[in-house]
PDB file of the backbone (N, CA, C, O) and the ligand in Angstrom, with CONECT records:
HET     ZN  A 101       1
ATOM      1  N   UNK A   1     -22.340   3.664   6.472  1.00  0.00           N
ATOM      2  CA  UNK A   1     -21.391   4.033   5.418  1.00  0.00           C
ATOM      3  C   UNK A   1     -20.136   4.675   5.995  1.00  0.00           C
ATOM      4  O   UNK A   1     -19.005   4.328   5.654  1.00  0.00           O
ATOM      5  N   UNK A   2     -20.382   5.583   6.842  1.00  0.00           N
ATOM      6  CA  UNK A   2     -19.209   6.166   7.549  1.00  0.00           C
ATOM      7  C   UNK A   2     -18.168   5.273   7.976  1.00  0.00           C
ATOM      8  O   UNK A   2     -17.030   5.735   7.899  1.00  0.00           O
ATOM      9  N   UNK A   3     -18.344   3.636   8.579  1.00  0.00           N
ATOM     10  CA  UNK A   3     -17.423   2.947   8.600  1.00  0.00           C
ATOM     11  C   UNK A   3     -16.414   2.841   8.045  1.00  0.00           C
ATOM     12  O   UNK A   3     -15.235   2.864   8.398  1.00  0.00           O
ATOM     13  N   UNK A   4     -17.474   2.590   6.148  1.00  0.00           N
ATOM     14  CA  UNK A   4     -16.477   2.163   5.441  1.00  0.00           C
ATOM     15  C   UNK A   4     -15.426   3.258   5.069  1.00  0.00           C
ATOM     16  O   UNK A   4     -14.239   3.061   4.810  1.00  0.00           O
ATOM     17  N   UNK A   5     -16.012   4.306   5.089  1.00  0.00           N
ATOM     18  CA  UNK A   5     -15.064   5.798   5.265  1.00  0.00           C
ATOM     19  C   UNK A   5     -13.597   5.540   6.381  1.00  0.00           C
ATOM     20  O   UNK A   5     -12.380   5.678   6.250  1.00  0.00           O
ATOM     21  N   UNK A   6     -14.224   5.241   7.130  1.00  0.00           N
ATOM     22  CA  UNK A   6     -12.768   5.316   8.464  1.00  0.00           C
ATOM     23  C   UNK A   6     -11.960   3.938   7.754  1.00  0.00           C
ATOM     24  O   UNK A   6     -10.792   4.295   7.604  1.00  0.00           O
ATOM     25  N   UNK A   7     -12.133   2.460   7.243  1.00  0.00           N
ATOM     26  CA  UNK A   7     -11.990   1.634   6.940  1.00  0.00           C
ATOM     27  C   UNK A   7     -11.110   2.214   5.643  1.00  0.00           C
ATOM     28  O   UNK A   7      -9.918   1.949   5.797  1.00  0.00           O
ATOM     29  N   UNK A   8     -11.381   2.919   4.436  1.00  0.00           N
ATOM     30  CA  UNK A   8     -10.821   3.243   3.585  1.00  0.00           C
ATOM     31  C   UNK A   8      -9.950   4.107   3.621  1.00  0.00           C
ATOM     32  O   UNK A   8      -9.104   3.922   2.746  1.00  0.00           O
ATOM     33  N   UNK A   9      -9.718   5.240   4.434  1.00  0.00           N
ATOM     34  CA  UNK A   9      -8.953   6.228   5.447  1.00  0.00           C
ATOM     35  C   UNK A   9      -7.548   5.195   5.436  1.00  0.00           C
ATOM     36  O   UNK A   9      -6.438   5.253   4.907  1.00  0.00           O
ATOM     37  N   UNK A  10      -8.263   4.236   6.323  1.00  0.00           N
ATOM     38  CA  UNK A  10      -7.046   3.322   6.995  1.00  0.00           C
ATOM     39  C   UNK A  10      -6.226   2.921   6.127  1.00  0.00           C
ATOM     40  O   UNK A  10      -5.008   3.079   6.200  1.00  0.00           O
ATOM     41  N   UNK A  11      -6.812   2.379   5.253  1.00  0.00           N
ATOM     42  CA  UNK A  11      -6.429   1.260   4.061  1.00  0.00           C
ATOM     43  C   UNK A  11      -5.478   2.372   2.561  1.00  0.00           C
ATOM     44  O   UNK A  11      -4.516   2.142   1.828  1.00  0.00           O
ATOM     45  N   UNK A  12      -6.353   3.455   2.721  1.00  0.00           N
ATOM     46  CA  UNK A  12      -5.289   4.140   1.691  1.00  0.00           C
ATOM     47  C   UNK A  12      -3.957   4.709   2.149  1.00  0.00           C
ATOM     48  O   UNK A  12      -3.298   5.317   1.305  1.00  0.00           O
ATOM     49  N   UNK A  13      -3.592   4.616   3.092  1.00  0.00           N
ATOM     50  CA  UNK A  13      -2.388   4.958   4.269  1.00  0.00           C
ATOM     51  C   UNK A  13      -1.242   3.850   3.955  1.00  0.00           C
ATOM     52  O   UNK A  13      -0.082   4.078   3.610  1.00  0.00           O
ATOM     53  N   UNK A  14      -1.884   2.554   4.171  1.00  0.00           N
ATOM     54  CA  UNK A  14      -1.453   1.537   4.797  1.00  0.00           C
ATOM     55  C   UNK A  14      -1.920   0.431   4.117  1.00  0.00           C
ATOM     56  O   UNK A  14      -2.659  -0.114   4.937  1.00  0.00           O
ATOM     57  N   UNK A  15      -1.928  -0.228   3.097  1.00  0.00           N
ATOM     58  CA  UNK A  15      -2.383  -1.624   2.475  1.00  0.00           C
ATOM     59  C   UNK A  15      -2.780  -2.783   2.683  1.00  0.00           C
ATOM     60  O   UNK A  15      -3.607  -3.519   2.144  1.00  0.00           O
ATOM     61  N   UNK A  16      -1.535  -2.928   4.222  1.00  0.00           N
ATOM     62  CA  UNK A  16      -1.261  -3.954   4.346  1.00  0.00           C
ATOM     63  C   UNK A  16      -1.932  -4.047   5.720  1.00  0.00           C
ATOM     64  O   UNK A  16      -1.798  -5.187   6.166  1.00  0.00           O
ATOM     65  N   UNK A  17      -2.489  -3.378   6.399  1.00  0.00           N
ATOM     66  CA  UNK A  17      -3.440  -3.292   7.682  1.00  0.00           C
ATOM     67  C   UNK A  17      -4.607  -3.862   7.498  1.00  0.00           C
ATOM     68  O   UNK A  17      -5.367  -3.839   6.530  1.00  0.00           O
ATOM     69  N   UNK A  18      -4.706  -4.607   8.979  1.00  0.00           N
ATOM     70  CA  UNK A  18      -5.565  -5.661   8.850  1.00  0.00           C
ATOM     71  C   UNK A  18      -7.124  -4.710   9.432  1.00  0.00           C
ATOM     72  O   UNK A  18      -7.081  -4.037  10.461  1.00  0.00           O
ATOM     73  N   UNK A  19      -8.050  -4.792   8.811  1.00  0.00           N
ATOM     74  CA  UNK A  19      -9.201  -3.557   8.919  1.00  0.00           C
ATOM     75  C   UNK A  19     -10.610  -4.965   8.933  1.00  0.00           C
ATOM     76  O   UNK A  19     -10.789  -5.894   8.145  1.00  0.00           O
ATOM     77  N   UNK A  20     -11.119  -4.694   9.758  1.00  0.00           N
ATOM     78  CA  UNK A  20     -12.093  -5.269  10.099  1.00  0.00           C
ATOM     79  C   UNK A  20     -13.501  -5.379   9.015  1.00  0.00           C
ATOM     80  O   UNK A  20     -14.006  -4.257   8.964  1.00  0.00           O
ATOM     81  N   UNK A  21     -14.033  -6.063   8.417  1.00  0.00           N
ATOM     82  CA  UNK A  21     -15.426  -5.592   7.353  1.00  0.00           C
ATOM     83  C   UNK A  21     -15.758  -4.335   8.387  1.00  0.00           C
ATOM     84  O   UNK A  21     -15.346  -4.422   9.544  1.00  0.00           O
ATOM     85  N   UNK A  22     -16.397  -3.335   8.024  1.00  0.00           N
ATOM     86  CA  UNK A  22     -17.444  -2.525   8.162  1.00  0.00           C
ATOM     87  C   UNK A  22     -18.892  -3.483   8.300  1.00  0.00           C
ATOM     88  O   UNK A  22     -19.604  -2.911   9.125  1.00  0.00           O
ATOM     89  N   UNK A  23     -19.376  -4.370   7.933  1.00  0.00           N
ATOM     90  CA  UNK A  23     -20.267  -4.696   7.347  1.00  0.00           C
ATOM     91  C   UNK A  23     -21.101  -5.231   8.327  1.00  0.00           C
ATOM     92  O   UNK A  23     -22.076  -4.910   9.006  1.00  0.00           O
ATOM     93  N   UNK A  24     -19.741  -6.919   7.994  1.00  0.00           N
ATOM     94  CA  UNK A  24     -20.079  -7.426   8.762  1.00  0.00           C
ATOM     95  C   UNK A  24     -19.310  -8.065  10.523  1.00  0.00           C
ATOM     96  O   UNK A  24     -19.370  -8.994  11.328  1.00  0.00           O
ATOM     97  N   UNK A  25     -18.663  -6.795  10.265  1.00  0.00           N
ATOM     98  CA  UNK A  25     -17.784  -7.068  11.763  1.00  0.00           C
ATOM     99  C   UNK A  25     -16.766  -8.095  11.865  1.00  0.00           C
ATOM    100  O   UNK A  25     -15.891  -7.956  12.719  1.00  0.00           O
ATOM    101  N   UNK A  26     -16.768  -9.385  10.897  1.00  0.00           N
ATOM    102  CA  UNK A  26     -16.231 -10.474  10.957  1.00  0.00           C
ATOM    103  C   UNK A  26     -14.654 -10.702  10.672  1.00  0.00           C
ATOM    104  O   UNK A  26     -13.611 -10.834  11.313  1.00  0.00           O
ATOM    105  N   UNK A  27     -15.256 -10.658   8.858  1.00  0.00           N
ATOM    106  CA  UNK A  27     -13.912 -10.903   7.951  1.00  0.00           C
ATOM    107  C   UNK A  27     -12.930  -9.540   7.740  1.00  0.00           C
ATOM    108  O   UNK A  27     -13.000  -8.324   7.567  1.00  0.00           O
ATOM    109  N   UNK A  28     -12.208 -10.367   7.846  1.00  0.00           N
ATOM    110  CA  UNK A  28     -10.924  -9.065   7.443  1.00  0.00           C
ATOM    111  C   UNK A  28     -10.741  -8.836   5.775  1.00  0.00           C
ATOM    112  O   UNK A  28     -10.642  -9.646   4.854  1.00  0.00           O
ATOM    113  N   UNK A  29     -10.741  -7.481   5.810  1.00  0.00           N
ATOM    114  CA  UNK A  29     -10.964  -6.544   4.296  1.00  0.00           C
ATOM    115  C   UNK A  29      -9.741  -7.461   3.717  1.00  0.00           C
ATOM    116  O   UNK A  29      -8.789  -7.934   4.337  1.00  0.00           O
ATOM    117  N   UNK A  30     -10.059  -7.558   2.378  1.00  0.00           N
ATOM    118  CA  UNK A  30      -9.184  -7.470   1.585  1.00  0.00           C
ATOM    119  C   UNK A  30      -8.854  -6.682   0.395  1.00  0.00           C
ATOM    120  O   UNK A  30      -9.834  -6.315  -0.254  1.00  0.00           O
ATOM    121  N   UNK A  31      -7.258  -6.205  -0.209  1.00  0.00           N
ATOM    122  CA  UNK A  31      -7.342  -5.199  -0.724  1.00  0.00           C
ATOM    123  C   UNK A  31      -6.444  -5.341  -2.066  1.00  0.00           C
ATOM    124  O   UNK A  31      -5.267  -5.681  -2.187  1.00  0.00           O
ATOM    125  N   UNK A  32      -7.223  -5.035  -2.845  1.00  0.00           N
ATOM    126  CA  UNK A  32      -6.630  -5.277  -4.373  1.00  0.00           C
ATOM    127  C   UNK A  32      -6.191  -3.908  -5.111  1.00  0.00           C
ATOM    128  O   UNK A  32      -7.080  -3.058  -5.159  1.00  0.00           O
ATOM    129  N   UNK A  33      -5.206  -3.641  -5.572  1.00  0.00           N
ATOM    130  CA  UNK A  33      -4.904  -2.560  -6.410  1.00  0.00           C
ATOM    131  C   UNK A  33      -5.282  -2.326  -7.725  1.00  0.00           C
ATOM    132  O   UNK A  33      -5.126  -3.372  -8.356  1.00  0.00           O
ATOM    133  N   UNK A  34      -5.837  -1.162  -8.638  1.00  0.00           N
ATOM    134  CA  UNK A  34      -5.429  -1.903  -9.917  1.00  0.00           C
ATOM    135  C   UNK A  34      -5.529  -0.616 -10.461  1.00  0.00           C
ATOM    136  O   UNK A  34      -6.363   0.196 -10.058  1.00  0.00           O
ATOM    137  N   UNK A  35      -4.557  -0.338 -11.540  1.00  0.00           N
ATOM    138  CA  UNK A  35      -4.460   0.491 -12.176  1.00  0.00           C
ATOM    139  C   UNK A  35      -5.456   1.704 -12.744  1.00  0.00           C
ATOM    140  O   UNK A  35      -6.576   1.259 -12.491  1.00  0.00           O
ATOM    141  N   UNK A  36      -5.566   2.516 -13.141  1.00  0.00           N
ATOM    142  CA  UNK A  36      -6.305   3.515 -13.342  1.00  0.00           C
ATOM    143  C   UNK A  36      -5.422   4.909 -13.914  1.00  0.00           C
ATOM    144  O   UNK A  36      -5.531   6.028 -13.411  1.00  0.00           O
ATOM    145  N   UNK A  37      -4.815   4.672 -14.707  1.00  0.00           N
ATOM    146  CA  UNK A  37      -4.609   5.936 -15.436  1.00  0.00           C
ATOM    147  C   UNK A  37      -3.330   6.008 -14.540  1.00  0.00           C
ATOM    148  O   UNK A  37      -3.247   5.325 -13.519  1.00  0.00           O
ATOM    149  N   UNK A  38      -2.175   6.988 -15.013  1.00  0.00           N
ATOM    150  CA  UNK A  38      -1.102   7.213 -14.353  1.00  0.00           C
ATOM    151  C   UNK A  38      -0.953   8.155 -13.168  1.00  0.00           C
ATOM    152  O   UNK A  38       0.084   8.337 -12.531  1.00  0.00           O
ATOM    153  N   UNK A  39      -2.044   8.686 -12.978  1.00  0.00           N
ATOM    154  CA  UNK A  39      -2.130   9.446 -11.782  1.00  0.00           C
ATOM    155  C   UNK A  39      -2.869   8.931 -10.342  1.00  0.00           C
ATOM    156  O   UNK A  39      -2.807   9.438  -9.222  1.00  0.00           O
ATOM    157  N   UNK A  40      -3.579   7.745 -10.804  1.00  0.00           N
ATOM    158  CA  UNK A  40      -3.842   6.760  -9.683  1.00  0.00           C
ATOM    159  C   UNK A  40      -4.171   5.758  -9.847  1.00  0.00           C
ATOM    160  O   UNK A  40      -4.544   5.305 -10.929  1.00  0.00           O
ATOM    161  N   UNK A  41      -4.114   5.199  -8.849  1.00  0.00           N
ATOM    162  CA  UNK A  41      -4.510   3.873  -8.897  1.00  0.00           C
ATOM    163  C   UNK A  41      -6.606   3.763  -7.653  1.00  0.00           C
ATOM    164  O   UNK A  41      -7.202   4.530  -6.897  1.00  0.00           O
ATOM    165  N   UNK A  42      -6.881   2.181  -8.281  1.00  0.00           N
ATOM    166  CA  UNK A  42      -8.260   2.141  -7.746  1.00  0.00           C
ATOM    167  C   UNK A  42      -7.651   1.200  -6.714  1.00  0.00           C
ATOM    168  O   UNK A  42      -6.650   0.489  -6.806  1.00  0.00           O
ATOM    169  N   UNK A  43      -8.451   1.363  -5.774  1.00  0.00           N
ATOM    170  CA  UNK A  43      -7.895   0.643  -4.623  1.00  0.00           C
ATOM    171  C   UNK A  43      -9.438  -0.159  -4.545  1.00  0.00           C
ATOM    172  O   UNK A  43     -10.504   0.397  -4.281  1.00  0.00           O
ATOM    173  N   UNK A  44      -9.258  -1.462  -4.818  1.00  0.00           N
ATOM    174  CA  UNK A  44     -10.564  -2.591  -4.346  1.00  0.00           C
ATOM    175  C   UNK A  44     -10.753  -2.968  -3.276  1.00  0.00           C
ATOM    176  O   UNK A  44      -9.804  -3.725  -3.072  1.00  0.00           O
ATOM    177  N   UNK A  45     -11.647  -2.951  -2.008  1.00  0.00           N
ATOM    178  CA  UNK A  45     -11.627  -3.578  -0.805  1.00  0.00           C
ATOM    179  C   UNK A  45     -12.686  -3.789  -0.979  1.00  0.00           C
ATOM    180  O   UNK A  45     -13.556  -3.084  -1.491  1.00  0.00           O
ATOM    181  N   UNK A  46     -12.755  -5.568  -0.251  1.00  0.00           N
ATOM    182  CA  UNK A  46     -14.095  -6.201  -0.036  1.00  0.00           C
ATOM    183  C   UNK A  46     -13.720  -7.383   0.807  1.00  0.00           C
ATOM    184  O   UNK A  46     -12.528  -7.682   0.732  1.00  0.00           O
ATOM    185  N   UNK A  47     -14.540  -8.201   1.674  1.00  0.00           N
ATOM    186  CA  UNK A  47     -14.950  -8.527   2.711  1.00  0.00           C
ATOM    187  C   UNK A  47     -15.149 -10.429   1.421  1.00  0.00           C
ATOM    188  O   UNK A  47     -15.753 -10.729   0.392  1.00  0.00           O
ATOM    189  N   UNK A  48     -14.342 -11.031   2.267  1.00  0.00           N
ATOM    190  CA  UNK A  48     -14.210 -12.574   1.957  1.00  0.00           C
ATOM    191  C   UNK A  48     -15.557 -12.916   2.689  1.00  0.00           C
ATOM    192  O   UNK A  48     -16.459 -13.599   2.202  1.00  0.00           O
ATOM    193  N   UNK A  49     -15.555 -12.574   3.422  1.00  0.00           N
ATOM    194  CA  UNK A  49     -16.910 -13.372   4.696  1.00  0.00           C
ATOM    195  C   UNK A  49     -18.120 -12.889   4.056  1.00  0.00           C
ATOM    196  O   UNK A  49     -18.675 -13.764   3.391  1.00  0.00           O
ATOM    197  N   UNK A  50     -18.712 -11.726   4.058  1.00  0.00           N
ATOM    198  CA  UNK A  50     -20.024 -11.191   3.217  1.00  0.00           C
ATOM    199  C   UNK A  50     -19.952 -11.035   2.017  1.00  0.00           C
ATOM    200  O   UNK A  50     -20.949 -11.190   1.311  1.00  0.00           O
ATOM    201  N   UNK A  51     -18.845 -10.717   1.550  1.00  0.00           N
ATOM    202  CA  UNK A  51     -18.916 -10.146   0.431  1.00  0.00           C
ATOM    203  C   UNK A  51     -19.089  -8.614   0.326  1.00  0.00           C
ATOM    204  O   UNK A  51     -18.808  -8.464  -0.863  1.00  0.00           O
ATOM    205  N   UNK A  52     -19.246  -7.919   0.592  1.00  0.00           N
ATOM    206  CA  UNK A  52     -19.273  -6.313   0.983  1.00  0.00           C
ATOM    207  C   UNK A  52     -17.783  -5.768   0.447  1.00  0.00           C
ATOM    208  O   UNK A  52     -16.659  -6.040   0.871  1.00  0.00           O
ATOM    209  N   UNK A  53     -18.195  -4.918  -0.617  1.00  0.00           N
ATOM    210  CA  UNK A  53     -17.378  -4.652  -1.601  1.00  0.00           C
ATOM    211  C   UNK A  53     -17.291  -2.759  -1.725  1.00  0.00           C
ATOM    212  O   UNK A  53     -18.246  -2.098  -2.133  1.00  0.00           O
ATOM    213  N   UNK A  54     -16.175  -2.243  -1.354  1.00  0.00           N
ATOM    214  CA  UNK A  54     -16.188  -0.333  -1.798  1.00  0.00           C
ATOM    215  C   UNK A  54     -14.482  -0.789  -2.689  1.00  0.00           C
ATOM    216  O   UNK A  54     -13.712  -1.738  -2.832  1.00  0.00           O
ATOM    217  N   UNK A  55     -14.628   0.374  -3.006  1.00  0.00           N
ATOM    218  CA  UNK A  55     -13.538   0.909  -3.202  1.00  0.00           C
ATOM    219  C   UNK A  55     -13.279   2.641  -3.348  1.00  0.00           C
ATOM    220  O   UNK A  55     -14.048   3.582  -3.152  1.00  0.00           O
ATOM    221  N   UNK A  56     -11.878   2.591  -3.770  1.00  0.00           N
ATOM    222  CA  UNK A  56     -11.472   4.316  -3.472  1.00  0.00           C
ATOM    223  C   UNK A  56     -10.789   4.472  -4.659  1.00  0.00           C
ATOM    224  O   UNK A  56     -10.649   3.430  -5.299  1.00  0.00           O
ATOM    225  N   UNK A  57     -10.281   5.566  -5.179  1.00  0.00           N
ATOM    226  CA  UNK A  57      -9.205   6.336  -5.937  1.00  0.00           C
ATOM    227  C   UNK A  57      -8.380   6.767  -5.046  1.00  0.00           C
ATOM    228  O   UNK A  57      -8.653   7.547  -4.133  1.00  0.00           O
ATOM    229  N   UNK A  58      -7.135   6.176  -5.325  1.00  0.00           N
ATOM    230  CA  UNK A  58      -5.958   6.898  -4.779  1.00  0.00           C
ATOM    231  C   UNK A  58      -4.799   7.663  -5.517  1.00  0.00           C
ATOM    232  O   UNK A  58      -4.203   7.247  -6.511  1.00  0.00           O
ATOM    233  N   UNK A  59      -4.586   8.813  -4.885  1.00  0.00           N
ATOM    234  CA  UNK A  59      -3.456   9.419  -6.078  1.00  0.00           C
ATOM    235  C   UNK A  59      -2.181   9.023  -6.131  1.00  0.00           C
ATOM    236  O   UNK A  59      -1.899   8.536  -5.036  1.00  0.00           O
ATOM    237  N   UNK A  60      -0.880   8.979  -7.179  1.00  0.00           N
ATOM    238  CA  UNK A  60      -0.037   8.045  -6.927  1.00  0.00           C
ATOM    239  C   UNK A  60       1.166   9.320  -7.400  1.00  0.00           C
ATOM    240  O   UNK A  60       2.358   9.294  -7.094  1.00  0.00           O
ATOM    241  N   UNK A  61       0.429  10.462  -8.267  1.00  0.00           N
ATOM    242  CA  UNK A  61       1.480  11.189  -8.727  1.00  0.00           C
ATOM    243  C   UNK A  61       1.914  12.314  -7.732  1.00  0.00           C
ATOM    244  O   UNK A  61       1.148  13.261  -7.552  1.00  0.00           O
ATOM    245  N   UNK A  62       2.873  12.262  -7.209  1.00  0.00           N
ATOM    246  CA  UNK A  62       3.480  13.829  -7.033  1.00  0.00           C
ATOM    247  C   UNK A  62       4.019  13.828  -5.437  1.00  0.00           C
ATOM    248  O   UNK A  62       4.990  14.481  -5.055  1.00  0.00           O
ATOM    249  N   UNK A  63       3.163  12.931  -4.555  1.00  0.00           N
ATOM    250  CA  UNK A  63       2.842  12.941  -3.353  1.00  0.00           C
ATOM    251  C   UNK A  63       3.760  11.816  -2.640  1.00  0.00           C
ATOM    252  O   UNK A  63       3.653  11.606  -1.432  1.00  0.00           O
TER     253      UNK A  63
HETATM  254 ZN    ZN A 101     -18.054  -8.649   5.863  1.00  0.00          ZN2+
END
């Protein structure tokens, strides 16, 4: 799990960085945005190759 921790780290920084699955070592994450209330957004990442799916809350106000 901690992977996907450093993996989501990365990815809430940076969107557009290419981040390796956690999973399965292979496919490169992909990362979908989607709304969530005006103070953040949900950030979707999941893995084309396995399928291996997290996501995060990110804050969007103030910062
Ligand atoms: Zn994978």
């Amino acid at each position: 799990m901690s992977a996907w921790i450093e993996a989501a780290k990365v990815l809430a920084v940076n969107s557009e960085v290419v981040v390796k699955c956690p999973e399965c070592g292979d496919g490169n994450l992909l990362v979908i945005d989607a709304g969530a209330g005006s103070s953040h957004v949900e950030r979707h990442i999941h893995c084309p190759k396995c399928g291996a799916y997290n996501a995060l809350l990110k804050r969007i106000d103030g910062v």
